[in-house]
C-alpha positions as CSV (number, residue, x, y, z in Angstrom):
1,X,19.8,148.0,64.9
2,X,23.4,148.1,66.2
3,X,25.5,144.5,65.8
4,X,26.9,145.7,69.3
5,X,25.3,146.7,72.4
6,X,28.1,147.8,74.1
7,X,31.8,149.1,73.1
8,X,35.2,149.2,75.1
9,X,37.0,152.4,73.3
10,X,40.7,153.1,73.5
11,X,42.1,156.3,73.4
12,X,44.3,159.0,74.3
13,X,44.2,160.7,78.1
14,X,45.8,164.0,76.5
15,X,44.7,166.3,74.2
16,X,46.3,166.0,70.6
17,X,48.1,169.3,68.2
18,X,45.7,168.7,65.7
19,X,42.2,169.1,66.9
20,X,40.5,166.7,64.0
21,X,41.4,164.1,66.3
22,X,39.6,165.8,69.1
23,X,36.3,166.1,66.5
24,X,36.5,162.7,65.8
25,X,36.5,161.2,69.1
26,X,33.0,163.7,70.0
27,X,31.7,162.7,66.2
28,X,31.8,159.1,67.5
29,X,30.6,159.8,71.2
30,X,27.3,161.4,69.4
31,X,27.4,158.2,67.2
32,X,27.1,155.8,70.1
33,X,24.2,157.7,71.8
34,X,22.4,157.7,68.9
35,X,22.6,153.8,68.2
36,X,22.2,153.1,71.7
37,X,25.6,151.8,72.1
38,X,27.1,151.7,76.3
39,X,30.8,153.4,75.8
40,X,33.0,151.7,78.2
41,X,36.1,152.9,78.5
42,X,38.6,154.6,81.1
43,X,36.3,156.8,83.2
44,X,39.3,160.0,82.6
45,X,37.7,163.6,82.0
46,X,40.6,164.6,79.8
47,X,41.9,164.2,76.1
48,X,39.8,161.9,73.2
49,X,38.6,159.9,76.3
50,X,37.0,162.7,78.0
51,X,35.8,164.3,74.9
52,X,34.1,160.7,73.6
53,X,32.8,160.2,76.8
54,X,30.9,164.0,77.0
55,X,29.8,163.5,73.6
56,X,28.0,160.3,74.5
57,X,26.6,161.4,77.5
58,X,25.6,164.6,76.7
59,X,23.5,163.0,73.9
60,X,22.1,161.0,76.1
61,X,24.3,157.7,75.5
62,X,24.8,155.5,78.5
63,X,28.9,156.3,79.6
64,X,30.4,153.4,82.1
65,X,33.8,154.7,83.0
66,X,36.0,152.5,85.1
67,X,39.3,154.4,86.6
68,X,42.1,153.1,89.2
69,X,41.3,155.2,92.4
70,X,45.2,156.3,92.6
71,X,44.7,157.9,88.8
72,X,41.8,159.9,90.2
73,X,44.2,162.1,91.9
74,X,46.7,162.5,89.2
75,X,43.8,163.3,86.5
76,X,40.4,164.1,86.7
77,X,37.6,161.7,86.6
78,X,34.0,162.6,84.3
79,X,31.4,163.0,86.5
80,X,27.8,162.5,85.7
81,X,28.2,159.6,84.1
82,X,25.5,156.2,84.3
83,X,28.5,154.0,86.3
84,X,31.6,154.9,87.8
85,X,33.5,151.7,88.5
86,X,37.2,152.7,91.0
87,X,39.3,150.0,90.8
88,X,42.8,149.5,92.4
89,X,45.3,148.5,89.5
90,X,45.7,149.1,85.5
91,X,44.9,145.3,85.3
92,X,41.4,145.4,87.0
93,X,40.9,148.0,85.1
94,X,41.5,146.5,81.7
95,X,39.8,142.8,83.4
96,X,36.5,145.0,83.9
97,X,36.8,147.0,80.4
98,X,37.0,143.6,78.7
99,X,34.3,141.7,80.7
100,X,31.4,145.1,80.4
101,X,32.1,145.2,76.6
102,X,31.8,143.1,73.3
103,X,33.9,145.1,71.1
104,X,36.9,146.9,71.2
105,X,37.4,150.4,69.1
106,X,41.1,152.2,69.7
107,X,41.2,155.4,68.8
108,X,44.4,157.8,68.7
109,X,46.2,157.6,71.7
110,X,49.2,157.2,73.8
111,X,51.2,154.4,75.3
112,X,48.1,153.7,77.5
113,X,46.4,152.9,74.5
114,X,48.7,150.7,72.9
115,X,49.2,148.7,76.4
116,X,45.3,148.3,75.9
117,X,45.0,147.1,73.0
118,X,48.4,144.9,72.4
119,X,47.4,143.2,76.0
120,X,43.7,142.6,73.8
121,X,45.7,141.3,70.9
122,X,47.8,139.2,73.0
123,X,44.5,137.4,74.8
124,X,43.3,137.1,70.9
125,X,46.3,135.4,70.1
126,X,46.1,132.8,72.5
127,X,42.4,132.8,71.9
128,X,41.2,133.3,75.3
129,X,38.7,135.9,73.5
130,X,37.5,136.1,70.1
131,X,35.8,140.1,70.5
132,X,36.7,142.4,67.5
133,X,39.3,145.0,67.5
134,X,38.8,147.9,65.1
135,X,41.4,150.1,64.9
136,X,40.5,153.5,63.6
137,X,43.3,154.6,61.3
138,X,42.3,158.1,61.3
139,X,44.6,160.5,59.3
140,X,46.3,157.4,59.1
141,X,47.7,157.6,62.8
142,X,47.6,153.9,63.0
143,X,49.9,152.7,60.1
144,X,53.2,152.9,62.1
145,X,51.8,150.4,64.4
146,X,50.9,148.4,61.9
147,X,54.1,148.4,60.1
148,X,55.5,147.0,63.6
149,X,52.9,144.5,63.4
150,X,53.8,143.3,60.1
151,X,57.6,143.7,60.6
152,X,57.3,141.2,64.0
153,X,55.0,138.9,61.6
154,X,58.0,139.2,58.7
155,X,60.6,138.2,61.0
156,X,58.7,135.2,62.5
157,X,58.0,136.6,65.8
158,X,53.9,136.5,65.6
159,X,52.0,134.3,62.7
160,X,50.6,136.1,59.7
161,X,46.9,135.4,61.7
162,X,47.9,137.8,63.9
163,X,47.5,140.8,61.4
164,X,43.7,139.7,61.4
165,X,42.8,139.9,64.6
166,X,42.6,143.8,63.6
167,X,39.9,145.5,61.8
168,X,41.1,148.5,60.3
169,X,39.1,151.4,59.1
170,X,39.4,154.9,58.4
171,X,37.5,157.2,60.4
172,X,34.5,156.6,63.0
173,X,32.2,156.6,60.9
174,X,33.3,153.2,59.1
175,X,33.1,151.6,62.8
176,X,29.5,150.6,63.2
177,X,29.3,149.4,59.8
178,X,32.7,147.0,59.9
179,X,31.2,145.5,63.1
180,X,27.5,144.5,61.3
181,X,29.9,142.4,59.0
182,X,31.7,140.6,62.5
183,X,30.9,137.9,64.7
184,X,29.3,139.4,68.0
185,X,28.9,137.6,71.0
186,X,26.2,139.0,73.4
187,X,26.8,136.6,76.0
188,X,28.3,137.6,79.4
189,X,32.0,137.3,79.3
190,X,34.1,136.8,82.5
191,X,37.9,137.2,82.6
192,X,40.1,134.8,80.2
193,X,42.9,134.3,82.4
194,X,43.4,134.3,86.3
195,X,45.1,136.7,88.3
């Protein structure tokens, strides 16, 4: 049985040069239909989002996409989905990602991606949430940002702690099993800080 029951995933909105990245991302769609998992994530049609999000739901995974209503006419929303959640800014949609999920996973992606999942690190930081980040270093994508990490640690702008708030694995399929080895809380989880 899974450790999670459902996963926020981070990713890219655009569709990467090398297509291993796209394979991935539909590897680990499959991967959380079969264990049952509900993906969460940003309810977008296109790039490793859209591709993890097919995957899952064509496998018959349960796929909650949540999606500010002014970004559904700039990119195309999945349809066919179990839940479609429109909200009206980037911040309810990050409040809602974090509040339907007990695990983060980030993926390749852009600069929405890193605003994702620094804003998560931040929260960690001032421990308004203790939920796992794992950050797939596939084809090691991953290790600039972690040389920023540890460069802001080295000059004494974040605490060493900070470079374990991170879970770092290689590829999706090392996901499932650094999670069994984490702290999961199943409990509901409302919004650490107000508006």
């Amino acid at each position: 049985m899974s450790p999670v029951k459902s996963l926020c995933v981070f990713c890219g909105a655009s569709t990467p040069k090398d297509p291993r990245f796209v394979e991935a991302a539909a590897r680990f769609g499959r991967l959380l239909a079969a264990e049952r998992i509900e993906l969460v994530y940003g309810g977008g049609a296109l790039g490793l989002m859209g591709t993890i999000a097919r995957a899952c739901r064509d496998n018959g995974g349960r796929v909650v996409g949540i999606i500010p209503t002014f970004l559904t006419k700039l990119e195309a929303k999945l349809e066919d989905i179990a839940e479609t959640i429109e909200v009206e800014t980037m911040h309810q949609r990050k409040r809602l990602m974090f509040e339907r999920s007990e695990a983060f996973v980030v993926l390749p992606g852009g600069m929405g991606t890193l605003d994702e999942t620094v804003e998560m690190t931040t929260w960690a930081q001032l421990q308004l949430h203790t939920k796992p980040i794992v950050l797939v270093d596939y084809l090691d994508y991953w290790q600039p940002f972690l040389a920023l990490v540890d460069h802001v640690i080295a000059t004494g702008f974040a605490r060493p702690a900070t470079r374990d708030i991170y879970t770092v694995v290689p590829d999706v399929a090392a996901v499932l099993p650094a999670l069994a080895g984490l702290t999961i809380d199943h409990s509901p989880t409302p919004m650490p800080v107000a508006e």
